[in-house]
C-alpha positions in Angstrom: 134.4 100.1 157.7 133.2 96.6 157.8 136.4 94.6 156.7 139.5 96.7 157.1 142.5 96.6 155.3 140.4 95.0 152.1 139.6 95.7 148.7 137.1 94.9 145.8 138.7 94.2 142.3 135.7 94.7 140.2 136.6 93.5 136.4 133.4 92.3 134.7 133.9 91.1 130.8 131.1 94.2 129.9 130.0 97.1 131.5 126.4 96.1 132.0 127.4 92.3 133.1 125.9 90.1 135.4 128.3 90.0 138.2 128.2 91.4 141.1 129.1 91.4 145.4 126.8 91.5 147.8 127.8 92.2 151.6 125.4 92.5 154.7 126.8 93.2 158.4 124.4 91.3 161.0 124.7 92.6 164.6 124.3 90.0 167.5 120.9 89.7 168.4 121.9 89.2 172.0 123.1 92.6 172.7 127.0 91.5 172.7 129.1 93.6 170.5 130.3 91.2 168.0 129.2 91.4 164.2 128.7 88.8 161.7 129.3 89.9 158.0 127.7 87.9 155.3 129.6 88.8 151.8 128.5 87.1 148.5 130.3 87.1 145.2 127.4 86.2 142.3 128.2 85.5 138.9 124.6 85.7 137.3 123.8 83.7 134.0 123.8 86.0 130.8 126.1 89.2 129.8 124.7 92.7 129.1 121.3 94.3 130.2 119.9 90.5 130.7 122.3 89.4 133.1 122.6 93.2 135.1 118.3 92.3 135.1 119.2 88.8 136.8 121.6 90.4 138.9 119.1 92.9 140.5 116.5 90.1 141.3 119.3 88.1 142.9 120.5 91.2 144.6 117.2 91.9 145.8 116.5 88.4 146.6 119.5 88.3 148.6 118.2 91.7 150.6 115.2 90.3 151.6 116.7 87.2 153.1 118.7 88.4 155.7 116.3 91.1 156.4 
């Protein structure tokens, strides 16, 4: 587990919204042990399958970022 002793409380206003978390452990590039977690909450503009559309290119765009 990346964050212990946490939770996600997930309520969007629709089933298909355009909310969503985003979270992305980064291990030290110098070989130490210590990790980095990057952890986005997004609130994309628009509600139903518009906003979950948004939500996958943010996602994505996020992905490809830190990668």
């Amino acid at each position: 587990m990346t964050i212990p002793q946490s939770f996600i409380l997930y309520k969007p206003k629709d089933i298909v919204a355009g909310d969503f978390y985003w979270m992305e452990p980064l291990e030290s590039l110098n070989g130490a042990n210590d990790t980095t977690t990057l952890f986005a909450a997004a609130d994309c503009t628009g509600h139903g399958v518009p906003g979950a559309m948004v939500s996958v290119i943010c996602n994505n765009g996020l992905n490809r970022s830190v990668r």
